[in-house]
DSSP file (Angstrom, degrees, kcal/mol; ACC not computed):
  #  RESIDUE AA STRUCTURE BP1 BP2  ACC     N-H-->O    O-->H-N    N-H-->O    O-->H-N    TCO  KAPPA ALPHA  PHI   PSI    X-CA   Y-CA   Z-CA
    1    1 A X     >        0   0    0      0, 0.0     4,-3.9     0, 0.0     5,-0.0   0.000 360.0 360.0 360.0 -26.1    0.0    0.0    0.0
    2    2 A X  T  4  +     0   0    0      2,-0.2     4,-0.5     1,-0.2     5,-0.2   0.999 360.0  55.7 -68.8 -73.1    2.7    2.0    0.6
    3    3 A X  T >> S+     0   0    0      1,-0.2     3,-2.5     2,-0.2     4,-1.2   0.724 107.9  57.4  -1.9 -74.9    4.4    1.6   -2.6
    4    4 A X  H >> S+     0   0    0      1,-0.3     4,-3.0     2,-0.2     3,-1.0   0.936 106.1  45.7 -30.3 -73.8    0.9    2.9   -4.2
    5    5 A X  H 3X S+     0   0    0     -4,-3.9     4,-1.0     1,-0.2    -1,-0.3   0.543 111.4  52.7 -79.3  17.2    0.8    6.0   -2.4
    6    6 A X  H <4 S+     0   0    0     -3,-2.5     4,-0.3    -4,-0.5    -2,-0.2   0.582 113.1  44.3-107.2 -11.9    4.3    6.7   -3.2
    7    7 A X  H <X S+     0   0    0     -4,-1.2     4,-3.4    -3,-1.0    -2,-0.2   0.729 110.0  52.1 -52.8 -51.5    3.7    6.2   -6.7
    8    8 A X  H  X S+     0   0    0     -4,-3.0     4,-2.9     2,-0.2    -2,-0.2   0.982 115.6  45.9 -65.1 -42.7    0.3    8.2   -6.8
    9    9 A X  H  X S+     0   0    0     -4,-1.0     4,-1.9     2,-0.2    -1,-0.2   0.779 107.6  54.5 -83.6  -1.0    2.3   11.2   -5.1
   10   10 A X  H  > S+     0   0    0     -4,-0.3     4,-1.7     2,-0.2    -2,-0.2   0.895 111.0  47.7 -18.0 -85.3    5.0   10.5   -7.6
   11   11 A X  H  < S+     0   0    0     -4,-3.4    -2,-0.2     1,-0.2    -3,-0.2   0.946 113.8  52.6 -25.3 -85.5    2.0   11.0  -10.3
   12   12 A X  H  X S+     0   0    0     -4,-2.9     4,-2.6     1,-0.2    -2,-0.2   0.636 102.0  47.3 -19.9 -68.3    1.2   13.9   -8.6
   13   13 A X  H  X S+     0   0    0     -4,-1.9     4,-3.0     2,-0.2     5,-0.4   0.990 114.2  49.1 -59.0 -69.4    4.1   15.9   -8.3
   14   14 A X  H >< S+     0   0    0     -4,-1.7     3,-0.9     2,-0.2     5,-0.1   0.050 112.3  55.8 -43.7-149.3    4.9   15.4  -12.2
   15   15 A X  H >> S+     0   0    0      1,-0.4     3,-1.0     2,-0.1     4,-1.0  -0.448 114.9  38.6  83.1 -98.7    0.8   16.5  -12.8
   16   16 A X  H 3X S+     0   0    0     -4,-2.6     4,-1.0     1,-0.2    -1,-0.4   0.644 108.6  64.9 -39.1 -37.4    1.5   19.4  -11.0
   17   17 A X  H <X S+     0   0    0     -4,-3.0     4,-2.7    -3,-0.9     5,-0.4   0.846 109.3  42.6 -44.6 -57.6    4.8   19.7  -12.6
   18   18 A X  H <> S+     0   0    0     -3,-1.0     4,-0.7    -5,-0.4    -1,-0.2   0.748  99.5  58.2  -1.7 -95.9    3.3   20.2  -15.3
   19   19 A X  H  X S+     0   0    0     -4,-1.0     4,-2.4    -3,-0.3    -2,-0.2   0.712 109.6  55.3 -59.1 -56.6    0.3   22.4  -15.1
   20   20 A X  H  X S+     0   0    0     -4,-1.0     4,-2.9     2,-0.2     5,-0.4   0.827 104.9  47.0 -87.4 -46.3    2.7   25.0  -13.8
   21   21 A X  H  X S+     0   0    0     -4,-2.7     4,-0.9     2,-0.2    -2,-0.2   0.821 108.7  54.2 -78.5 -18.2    5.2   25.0  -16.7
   22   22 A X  H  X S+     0   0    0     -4,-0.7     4,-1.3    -5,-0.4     5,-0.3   0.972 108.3  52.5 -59.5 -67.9    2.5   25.2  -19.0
   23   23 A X  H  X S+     0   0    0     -4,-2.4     4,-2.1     1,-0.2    -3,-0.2   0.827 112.8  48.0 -35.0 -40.9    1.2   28.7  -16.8
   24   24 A X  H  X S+     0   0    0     -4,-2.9     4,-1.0     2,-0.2    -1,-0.2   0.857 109.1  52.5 -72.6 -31.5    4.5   29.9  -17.2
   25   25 A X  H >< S+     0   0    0     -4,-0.9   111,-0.9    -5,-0.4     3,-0.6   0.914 125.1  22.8 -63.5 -91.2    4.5   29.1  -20.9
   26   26 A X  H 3< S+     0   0    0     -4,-1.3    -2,-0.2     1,-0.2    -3,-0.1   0.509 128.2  35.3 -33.5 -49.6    1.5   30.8  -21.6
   27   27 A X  H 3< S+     0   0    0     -4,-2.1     2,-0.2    -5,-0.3    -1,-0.2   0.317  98.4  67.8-145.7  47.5    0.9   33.4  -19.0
   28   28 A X    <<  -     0   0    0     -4,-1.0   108,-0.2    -3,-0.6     3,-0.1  -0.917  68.0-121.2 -94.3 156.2    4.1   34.9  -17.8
   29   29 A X        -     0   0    0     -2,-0.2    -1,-0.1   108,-0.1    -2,-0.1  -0.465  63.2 -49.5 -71.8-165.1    6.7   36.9  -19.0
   30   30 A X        +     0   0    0    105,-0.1     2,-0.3   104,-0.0   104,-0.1   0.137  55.2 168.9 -22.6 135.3   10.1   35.7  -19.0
   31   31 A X        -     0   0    0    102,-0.6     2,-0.2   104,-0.1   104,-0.2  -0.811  18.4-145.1-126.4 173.7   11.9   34.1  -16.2
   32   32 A X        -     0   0    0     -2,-0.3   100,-0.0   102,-0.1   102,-0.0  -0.616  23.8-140.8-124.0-162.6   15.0   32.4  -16.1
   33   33 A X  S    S+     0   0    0     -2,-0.2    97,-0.2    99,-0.0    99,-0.1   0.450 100.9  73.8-129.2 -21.1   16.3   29.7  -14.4
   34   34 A X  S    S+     0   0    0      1,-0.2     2,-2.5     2,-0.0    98,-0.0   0.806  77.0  96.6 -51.4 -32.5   19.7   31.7  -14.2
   35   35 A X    >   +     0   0    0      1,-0.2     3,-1.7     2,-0.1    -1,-0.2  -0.400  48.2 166.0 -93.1  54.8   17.8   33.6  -11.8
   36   36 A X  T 3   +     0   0    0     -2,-2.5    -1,-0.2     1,-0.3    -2,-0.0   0.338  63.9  71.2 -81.6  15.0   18.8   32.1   -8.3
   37   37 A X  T 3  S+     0   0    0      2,-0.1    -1,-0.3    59,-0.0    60,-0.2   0.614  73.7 119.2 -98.8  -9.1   17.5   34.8   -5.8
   38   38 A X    <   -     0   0    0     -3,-1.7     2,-0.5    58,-0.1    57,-0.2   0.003  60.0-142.5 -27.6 143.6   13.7   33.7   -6.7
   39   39 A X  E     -A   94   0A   0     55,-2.1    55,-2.9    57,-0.1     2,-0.4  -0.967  25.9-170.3-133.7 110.8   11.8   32.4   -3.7
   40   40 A X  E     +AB  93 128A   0     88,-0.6    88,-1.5    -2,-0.5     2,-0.5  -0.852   9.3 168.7-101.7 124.4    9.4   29.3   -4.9
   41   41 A X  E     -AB  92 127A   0     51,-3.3    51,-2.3    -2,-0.4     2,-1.0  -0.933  23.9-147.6-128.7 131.2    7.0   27.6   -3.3
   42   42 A X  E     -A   91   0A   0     84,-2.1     2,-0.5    -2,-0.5    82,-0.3  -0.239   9.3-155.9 -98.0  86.2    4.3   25.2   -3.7
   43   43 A X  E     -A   90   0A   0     -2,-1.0    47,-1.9    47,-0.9     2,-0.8  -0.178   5.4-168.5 -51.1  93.8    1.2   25.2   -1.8
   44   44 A X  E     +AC  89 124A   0     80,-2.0    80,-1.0    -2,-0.5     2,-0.4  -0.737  20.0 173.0-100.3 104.9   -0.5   21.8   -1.6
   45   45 A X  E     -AC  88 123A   0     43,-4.1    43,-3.5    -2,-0.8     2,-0.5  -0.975  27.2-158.1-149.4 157.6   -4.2   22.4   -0.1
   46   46 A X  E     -AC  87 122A   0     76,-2.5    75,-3.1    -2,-0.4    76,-0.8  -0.936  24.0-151.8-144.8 110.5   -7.1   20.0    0.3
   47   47 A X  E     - C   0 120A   0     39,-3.9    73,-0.2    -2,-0.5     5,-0.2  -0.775  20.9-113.4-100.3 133.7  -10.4   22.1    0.5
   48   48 A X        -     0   0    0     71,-2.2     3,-0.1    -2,-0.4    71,-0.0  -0.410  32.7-126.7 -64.1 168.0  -13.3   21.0    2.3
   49   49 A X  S >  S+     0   0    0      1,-0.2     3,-0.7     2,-0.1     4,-0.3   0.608  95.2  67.3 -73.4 -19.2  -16.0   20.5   -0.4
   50   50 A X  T 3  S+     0   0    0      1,-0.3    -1,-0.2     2,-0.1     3,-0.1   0.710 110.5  28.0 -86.7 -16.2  -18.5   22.4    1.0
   51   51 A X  T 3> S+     0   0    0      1,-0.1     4,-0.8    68,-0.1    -1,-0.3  -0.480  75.3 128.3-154.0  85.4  -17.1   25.4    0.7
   52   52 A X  H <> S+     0   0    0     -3,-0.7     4,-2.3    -5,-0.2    -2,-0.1   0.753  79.7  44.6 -88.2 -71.3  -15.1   24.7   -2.1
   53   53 A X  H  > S+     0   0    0     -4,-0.3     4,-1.0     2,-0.2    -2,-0.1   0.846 106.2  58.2 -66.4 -15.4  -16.6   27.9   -4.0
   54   54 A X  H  > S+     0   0    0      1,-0.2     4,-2.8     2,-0.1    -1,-0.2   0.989 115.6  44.6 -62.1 -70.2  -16.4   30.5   -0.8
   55   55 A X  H  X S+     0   0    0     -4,-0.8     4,-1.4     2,-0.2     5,-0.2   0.730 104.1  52.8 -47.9 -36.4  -12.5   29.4   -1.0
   56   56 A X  H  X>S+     0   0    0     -4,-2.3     4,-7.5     1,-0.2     5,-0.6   0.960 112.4  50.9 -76.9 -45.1  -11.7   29.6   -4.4
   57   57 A X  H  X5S+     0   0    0     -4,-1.0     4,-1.5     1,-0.2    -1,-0.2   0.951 109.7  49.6 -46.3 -50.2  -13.2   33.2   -4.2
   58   58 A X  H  X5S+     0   0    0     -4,-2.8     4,-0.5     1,-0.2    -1,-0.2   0.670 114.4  44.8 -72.0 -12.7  -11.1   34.1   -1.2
   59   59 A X  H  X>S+     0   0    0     -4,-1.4     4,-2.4    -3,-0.3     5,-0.6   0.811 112.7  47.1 -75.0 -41.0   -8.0   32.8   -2.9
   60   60 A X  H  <5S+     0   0    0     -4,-7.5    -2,-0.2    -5,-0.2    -3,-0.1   0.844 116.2  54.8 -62.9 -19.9   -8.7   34.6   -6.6
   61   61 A X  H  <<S+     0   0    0     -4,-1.5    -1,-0.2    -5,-0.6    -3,-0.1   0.931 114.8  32.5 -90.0 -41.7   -9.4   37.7   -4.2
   62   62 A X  H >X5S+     0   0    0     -4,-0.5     4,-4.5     2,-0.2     3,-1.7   0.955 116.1  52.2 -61.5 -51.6   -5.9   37.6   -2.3
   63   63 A X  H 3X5S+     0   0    0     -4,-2.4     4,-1.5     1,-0.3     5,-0.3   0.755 111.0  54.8 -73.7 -16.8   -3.6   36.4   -5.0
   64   64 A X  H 34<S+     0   0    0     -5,-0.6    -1,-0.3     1,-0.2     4,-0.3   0.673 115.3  37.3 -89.1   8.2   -5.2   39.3   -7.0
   65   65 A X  H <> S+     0   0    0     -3,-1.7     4,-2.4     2,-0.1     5,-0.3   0.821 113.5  53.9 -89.4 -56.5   -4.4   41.6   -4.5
   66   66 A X  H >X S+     0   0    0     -4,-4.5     3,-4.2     1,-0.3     4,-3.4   0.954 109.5  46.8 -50.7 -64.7   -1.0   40.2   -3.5
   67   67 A X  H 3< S+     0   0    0     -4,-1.5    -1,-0.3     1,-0.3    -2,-0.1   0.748 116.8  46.3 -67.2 -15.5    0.5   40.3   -7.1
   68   68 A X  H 34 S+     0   0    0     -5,-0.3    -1,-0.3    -4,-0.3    -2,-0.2   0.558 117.9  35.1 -58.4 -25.2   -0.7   43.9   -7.8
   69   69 A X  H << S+     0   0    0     -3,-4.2     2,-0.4    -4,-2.4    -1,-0.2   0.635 105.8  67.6-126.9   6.4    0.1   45.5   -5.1
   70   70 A X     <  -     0   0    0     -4,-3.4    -1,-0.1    -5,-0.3    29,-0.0  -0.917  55.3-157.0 -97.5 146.0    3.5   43.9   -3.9
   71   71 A X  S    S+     0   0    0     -2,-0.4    -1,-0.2     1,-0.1    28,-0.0   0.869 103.7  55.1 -62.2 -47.8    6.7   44.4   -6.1
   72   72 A X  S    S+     0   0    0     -3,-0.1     2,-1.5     2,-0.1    23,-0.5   0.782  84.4  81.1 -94.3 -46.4    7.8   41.4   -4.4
   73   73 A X  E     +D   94   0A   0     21,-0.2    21,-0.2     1,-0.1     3,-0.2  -0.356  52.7 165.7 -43.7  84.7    4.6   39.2   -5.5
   74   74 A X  E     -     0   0A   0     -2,-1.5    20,-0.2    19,-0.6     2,-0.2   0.857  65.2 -18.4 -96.3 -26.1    6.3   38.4   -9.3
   75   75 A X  E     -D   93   0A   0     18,-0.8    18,-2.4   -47,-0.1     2,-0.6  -0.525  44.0-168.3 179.7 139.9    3.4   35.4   -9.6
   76   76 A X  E     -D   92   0A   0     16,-0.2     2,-0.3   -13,-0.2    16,-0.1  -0.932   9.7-171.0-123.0 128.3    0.8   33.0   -8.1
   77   77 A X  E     -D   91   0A   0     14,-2.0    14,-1.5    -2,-0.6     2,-0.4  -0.871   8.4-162.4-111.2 146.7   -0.4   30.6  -10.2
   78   78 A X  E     +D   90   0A   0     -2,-0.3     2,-0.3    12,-0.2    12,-0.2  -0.998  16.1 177.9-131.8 137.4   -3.8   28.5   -8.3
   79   79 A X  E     -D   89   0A   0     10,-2.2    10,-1.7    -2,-0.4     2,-0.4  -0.891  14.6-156.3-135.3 147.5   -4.8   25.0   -9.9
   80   80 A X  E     -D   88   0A   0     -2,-0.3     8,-0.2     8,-0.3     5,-0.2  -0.957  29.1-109.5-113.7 137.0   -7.5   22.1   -9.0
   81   81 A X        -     0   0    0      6,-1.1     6,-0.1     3,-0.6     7,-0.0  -0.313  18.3-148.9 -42.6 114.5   -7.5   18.5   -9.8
   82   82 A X  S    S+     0   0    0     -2,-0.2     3,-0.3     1,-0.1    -1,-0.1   0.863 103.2  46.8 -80.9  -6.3  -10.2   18.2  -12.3
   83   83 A X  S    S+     0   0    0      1,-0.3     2,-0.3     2,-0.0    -1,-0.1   0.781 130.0  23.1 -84.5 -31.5  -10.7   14.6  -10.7
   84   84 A X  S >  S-     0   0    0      1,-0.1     3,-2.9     3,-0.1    -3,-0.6  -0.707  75.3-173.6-128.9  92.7  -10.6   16.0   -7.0
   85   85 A X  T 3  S+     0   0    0      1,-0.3    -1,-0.1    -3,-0.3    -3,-0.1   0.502  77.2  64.3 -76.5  -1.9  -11.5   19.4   -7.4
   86   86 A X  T 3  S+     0   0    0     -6,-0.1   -39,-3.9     2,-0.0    -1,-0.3   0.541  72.6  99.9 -89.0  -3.9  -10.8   20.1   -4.0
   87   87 A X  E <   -A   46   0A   0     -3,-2.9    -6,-1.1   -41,-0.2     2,-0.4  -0.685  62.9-162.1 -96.0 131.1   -7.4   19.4   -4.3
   88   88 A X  E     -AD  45  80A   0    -43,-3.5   -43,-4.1    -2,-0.3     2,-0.4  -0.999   6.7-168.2-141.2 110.4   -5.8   23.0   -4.5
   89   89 A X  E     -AD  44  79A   0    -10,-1.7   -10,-2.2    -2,-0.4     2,-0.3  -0.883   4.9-164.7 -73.1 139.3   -2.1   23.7   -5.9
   90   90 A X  E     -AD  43  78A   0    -47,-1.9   -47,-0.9    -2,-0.4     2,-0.6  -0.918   9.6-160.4 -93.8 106.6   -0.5   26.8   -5.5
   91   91 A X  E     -AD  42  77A   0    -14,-1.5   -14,-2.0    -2,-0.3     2,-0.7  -0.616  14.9-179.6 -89.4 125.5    2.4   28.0   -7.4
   92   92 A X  E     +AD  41  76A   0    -51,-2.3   -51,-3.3    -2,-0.6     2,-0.5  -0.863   9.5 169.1-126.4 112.2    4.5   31.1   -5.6
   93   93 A X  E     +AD  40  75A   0    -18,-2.4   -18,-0.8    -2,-0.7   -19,-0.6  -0.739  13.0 176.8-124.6 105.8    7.6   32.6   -7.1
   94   94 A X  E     -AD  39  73A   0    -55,-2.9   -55,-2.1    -2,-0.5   -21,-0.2  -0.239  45.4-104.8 -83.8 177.9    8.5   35.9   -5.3
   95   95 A X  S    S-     0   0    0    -23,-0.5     2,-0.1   -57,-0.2     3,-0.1   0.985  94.8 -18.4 -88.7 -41.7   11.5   37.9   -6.1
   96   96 A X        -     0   0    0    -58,-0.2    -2,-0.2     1,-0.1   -57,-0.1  -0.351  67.3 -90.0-146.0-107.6   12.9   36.7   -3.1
   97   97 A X  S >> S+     0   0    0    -60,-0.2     3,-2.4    -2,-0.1     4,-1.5   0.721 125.1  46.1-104.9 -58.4   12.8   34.9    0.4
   98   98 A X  H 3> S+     0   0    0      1,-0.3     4,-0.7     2,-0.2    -1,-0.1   0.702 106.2  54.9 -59.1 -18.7   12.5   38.3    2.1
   99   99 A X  H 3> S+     0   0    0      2,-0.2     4,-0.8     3,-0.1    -1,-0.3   0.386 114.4  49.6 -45.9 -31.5    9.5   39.7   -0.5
  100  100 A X  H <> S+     0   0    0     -3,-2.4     4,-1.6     2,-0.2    -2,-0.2   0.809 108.0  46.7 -74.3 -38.7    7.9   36.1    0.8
  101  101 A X  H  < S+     0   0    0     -4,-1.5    -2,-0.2     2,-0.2    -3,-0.2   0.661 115.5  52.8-112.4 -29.3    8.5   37.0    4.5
  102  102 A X  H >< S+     0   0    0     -4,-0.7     3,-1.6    -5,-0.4    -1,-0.2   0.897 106.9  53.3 -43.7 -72.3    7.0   40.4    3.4
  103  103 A X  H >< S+     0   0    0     -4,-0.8     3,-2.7     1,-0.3     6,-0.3   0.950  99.7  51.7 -38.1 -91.5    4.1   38.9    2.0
  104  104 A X  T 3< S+     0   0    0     -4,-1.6    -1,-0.3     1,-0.3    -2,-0.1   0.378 102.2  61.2 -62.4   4.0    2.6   36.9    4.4
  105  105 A X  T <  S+     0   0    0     -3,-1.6    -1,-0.3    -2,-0.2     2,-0.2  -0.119  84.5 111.3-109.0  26.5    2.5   39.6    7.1
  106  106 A X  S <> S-     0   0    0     -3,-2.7     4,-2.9     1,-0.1     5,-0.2  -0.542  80.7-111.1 -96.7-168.8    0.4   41.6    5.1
  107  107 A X  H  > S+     0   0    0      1,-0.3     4,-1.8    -2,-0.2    -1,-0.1   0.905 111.8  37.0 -83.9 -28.3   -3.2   42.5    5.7
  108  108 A X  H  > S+     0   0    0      2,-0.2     4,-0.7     1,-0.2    -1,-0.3   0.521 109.8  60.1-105.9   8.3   -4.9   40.6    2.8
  109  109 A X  H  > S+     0   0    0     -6,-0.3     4,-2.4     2,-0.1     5,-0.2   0.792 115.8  34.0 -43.6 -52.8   -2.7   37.9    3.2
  110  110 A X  H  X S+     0   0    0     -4,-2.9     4,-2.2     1,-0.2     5,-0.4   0.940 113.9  61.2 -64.7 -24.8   -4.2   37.5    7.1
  111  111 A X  H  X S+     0   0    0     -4,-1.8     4,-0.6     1,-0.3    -1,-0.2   0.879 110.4  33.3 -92.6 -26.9   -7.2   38.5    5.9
  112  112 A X  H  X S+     0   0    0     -4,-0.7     4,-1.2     2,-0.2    -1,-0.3   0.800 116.0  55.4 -72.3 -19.6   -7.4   35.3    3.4
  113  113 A X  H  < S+     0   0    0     -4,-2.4    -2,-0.2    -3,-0.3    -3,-0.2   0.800 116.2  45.4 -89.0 -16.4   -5.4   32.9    6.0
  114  114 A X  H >< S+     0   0    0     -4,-2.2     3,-0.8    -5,-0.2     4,-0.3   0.675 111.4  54.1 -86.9 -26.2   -8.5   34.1    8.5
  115  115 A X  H 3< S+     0   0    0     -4,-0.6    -2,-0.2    -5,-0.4    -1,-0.2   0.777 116.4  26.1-100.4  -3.6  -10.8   33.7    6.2
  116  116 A X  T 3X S+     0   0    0     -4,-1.2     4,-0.9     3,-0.1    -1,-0.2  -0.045  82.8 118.3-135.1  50.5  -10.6   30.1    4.9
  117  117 A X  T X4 S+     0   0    0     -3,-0.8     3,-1.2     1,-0.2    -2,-0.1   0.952  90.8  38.9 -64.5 -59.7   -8.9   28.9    8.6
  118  118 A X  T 34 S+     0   0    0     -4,-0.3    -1,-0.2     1,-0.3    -2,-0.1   0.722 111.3  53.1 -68.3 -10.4  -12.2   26.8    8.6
  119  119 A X  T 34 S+     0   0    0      1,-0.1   -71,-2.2   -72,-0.1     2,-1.0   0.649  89.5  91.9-108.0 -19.8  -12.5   25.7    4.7
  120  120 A X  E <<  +C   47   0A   0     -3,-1.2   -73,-0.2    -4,-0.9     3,-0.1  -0.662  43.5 175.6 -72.4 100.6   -8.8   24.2    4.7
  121  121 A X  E    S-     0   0A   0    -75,-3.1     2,-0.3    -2,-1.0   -74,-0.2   0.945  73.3  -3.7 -69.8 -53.8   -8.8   20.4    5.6
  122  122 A X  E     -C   46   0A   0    -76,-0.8   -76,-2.5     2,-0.0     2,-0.3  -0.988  52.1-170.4-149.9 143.0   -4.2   20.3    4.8
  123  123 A X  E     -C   45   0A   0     -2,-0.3     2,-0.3   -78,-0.2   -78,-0.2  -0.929   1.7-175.4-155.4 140.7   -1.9   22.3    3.7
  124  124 A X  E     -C   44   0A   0    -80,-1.0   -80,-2.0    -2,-0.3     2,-0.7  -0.950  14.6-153.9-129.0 128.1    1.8   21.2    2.8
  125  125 A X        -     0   0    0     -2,-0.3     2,-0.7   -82,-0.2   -82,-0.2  -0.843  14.5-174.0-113.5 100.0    4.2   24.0    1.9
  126  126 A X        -     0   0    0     -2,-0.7   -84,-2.1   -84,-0.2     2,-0.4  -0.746  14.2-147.7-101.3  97.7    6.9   22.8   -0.4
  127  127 A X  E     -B   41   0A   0     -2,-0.7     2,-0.3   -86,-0.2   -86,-0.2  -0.482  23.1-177.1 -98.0-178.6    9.7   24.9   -1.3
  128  128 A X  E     -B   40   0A   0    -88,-1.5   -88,-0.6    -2,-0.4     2,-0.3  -0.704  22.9-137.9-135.6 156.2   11.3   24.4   -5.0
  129  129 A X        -     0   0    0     -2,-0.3     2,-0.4   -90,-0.1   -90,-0.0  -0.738  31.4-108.0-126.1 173.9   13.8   25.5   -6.9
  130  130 A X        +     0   0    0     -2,-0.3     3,-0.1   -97,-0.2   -90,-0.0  -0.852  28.3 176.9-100.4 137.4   13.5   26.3  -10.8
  131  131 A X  S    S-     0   0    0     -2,-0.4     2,-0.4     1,-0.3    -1,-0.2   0.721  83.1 -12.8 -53.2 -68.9   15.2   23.9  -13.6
  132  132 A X        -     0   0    0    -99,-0.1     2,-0.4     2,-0.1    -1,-0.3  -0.991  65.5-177.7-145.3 124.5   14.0   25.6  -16.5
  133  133 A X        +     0   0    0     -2,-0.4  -102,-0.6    -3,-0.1     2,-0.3  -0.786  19.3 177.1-151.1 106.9   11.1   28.3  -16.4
  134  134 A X        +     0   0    0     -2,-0.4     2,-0.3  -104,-0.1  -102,-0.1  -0.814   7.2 172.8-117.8 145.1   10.3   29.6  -20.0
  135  135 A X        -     0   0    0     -2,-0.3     2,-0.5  -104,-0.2  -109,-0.2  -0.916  27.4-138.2-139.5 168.4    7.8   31.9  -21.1
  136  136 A X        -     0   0    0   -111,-0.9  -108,-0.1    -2,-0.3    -2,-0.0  -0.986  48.2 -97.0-100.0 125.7    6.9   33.7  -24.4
  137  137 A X              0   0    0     -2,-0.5  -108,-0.1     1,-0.2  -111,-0.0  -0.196 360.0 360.0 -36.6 120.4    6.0   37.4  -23.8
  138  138 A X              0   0    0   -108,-0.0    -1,-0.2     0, 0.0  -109,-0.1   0.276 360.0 360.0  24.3 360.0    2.8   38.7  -23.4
């Protein structure tokens, strides 16, 4: 059994892997991979179902906050499982670790981690480093 679920998060992570360089293909500029003062994260969260649409709203409402009004914010990308739709990636690449450390003491940052304390079942915070992160301009 074990095996299984270290294959399925095996699956997973490539999935996700994925999904995210496609979002960068498509709807970022440039990055590079040269670019080693980036601060990456992934944000693995498992939404209760029932208010599944309350959350999504209180993420689309923060991350539209964050990257518009922080320098530091350079993009958050937010993905569901179309099989478990509760199943919530985040992708966070700031300019760097302190622009992160920035971030999450602001007010609509608390003001999303207070508003869906009750609608988050897990959340696993992974950070990452780039390989390759290619975009075509805008």
């Amino acid at each position: 059994m074990k095996v299984m679920a270290g294959f399925y998060r095996s699956l997973h992570v490539l999935l996700v892997t994925f999904i995210i360089c496609m979002l960068t293909l498509f709807l970022n500029e440039p990055a590079s991979a040269q670019d080693t003062t980036a601060y990456m994260r992934i944000a693995r969260i498992v939404v209760d179902g029932a208010q599944l649409e309350n959350y999504k709203t209180a993420l689309k409402e923060g991350m539209e906050t964050a990257v518009r009004t922080e320098p530091g914010v350079l993009s958050l990308y937010a993905v569901y499982e179309k099989d478990q739709p509760t199943h919530v990636t985040v992708f966070e690449i700031y300019a760097d670790e302190d622009a992160y450390k920035l971030h999450i003491k602001t007010p609509h940052f608390n003001k999303y981690k207070t508003t869906v304390a009750s609608m988050v079942k897990s959340l696993e915070l992974v950070d990452v480093a780039p390989i390759a992160l290619e975009a075509k301009p805008k």
